[in-house]
N, C-alpha and C positions, 0 to 999 in steps of 0.2 A: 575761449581757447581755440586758436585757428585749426583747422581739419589736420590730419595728418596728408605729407604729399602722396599722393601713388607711387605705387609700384614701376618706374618704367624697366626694360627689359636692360642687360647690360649688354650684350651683345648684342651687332648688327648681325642680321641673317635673311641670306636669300632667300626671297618668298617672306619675312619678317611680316603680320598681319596687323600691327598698330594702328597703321590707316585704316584698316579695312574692320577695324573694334566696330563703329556706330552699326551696321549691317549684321555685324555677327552677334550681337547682344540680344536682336529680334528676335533669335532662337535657342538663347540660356531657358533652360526646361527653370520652368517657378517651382519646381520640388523635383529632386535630384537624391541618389545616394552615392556616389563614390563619385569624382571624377577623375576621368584616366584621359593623358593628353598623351598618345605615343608621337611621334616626328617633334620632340619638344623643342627645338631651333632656338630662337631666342624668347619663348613664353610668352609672348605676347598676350594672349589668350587668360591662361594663365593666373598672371600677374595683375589682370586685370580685376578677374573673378577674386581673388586677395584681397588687393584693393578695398572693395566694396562691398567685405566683407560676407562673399558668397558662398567659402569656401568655410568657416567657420563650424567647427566642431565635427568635421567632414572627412572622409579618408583620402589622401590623393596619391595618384601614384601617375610619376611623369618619367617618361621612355623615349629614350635615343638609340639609335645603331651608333653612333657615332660618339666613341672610345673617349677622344678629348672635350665633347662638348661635356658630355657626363662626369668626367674628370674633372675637367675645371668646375663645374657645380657645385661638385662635392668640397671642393678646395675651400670654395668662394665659401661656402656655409658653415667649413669645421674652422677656417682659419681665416677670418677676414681681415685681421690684424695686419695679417705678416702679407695678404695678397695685395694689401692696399702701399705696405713700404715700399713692395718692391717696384710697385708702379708708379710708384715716386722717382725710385731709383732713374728708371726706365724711361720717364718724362722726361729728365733733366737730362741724361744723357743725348734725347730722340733731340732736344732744343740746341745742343750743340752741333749736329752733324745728323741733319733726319735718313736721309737714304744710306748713307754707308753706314749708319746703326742700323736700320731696319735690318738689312744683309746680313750684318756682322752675329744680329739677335737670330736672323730665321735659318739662316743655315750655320753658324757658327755653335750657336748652345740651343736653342730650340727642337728642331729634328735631332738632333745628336741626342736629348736625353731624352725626349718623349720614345726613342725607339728603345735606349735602355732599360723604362720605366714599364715596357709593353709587356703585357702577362698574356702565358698562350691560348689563355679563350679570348685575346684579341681588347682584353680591357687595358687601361691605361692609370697606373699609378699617381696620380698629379702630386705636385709640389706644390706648395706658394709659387717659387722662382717661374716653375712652366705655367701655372696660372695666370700668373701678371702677364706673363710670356705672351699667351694667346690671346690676351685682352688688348692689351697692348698690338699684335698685329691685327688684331683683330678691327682697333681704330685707325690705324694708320696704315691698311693693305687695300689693295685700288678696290673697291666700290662695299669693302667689309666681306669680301666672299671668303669663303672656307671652302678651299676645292685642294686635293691631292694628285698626284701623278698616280700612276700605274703600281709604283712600290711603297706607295703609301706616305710618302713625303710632302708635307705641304709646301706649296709651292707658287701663292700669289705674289706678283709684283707690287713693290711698294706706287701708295696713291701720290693722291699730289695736293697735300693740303697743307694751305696756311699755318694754322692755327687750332691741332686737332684736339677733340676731347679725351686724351688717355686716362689719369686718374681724376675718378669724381666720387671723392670717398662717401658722400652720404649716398649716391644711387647704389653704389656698391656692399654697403651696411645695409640699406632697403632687402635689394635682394637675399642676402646674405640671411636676414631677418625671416623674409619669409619662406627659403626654403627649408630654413629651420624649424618653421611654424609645427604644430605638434597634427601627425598623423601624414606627414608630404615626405612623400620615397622617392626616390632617384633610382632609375633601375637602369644600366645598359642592357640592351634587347631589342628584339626586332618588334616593330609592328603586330606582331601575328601574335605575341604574348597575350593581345587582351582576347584572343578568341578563346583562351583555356581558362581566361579569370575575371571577365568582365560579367556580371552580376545584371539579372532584371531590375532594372530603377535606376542605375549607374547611366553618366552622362561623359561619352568619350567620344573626344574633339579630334580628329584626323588633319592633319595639316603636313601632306606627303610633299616630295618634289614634287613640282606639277611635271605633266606629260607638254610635253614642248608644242607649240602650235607650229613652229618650221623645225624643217633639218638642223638649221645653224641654228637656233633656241632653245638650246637643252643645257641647263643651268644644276645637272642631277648629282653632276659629280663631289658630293660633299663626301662622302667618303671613297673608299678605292672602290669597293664592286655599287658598279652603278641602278640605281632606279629606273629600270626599264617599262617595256608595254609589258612582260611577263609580270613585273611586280605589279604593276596597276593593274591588271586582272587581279592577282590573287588579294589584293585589296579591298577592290570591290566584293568578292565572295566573302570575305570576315564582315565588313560593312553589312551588307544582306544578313548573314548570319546574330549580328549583333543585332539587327533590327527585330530581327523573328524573336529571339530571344527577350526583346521589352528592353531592349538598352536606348538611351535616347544620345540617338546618331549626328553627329555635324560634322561635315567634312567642305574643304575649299580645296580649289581645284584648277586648274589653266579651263579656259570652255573652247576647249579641241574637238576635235571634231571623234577622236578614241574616248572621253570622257563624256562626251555625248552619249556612244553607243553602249556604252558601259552602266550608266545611271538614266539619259533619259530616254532612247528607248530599248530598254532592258524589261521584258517581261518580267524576271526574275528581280531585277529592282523594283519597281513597280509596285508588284505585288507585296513587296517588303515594307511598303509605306514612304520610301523612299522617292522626292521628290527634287528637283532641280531647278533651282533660281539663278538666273543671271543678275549680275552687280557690274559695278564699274569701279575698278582700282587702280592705283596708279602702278606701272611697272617701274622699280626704281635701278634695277641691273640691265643695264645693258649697253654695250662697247662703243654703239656711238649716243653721247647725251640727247641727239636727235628725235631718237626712238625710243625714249623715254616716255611715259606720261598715260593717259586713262585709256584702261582696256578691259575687257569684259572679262571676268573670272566667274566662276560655278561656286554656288553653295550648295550641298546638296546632305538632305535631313530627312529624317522622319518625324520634324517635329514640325509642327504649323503654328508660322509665329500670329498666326491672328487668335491663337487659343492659348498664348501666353496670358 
């Protein structure tokens, strides 16, 4: 009987670490108790750990600020039925006329009911319909980013692809499958949640916006209040804290030169067991395809992959 396929993620997402998996496996702890992935994007991470069966018998609990990602999660996992028609629906319309459906979806019925849908601690009701909705812009919006304006509107220009992948009902059953898997929680919330619930032995995988290496390279804005240099301090202090506490820390990173003084030479990191490896990844967002392509990014752990 042939293997089951993996897990791949269903969304694209800025900072998305699929490429960057072979590197970050170096430092899956080989005994673990909870894993907690806060900044959960599109799971890469994740989905992976699923896959190959890491996560097995194990509690997980995966955390967004971001109201629609968490949304459509939940959607994807109670009702994959009805998430999968609509992106049928949604296909065959994008094949008749792609850019003036894209418009007609993102500002027509998209924003119009995700703001009706919006509950005042800032969570977000999904449907199927919005589900497909976001998936759907999700593949055919210029480089898959998920960025907002000021009043919380999404607002990327449609891409320019041939031939895109909108509905792929077995990746989508995948996922669907495994967030459903027994003990995997969905929680909207900030980052800072696992400072009050992250447990000695638990292994919690940090994958924030990175800290932009230029002015014009700040790719943070996935939801309306932005990931600033004040959040990535206060990041790094839960990181430290988690450490101290016996949680096994991984976190990736832009390797700026603020993420530098933050982790590698931080006394207070340091001390924490906390350690900083350069990698090479490929940047896939960025405005001109020129400046695309391998660039150094941060790991940084208290776990040492030579004692895996």
């Amino acid at each position: 009987m042939p293997p089951a396929p993996p897990v791949l993620p269903l969304l694209k997402w800025a900072g998305g670490k699929r490429q960057l998996l072979p590197e970050l496996r170096r430092f899956y702890p080989r005994e673990f108790g909870r894993y907690l992935e806060p900044f959960f994007g599109s799971g890469a991470v994740f989905f992976d750990l699923q896959s190959t069966g890491r996560l097995r018998g194990r509690d997980v609990i995966l955390i967004d600020s971001n109201a629609d990602l968490i949304g459509c999660y939940e959607t994807v996992r109670d009702a994959p039925g009805a998430v999968t028609e609509e992106l049928d629906r949604l296909a065959m319309a994008h094949a008749r006329g792609a850019r003036a459906h894209y418009f007609a979806v993102r500002d027509a019925r998209f924003n119009p009911l995700r703001d009706q849908r919006r509950q005042p601690d800032g969570r977000i009701v999904y449907t199927p319909d919005l589900a497909a909705m976001l998936i759907y812009l999700n593949r055919t919006g210029f480089n898959g980013l998920f960025r907002v304006n000021a009043s919380g509107a999404f607002n990327v220009p449609p891409g320019r692809y041939e031939r895109p992948a909108i509905a792929d009902r077995g990746k989508l059953a995948r996922v669907a499958d495994a967030l459903a898997s027994p003990g995997v929680c969905l929680r909207y919330d900030s980052f800072e949640w696992t400072l009050g619930h992250a447990r000695t032995g638990d292994f919690v995988y940090f994958d924030p916006p990175y800290a932009p290496l230029s002015r014009t390279a700040n790719f943070t804005g996935y939801t309306a209040s932005r990931f600033g240099s004040s959040q990535q301090h206060r990041l790094q202090e839960v990181a430290i804290a988690l450490a101290e506490r016996g949680c096994h820390v991984l976190m990736s990173n832009s390797a700026s030169d603020q993420i530098a003084a933050l982790y590698e030479r931080d006394r207070g990191a340091r001390a924490a067991g906390l350690r900083v490896r350069r990698v090479r990844a490929r940047r896939a967002i960025n405005r001109s395809a020129s400046r695309r392509g391998a660039i150094d990014e941060f790991l940084i752990s208290n776990i040492d992959p030579a004692d895996r």
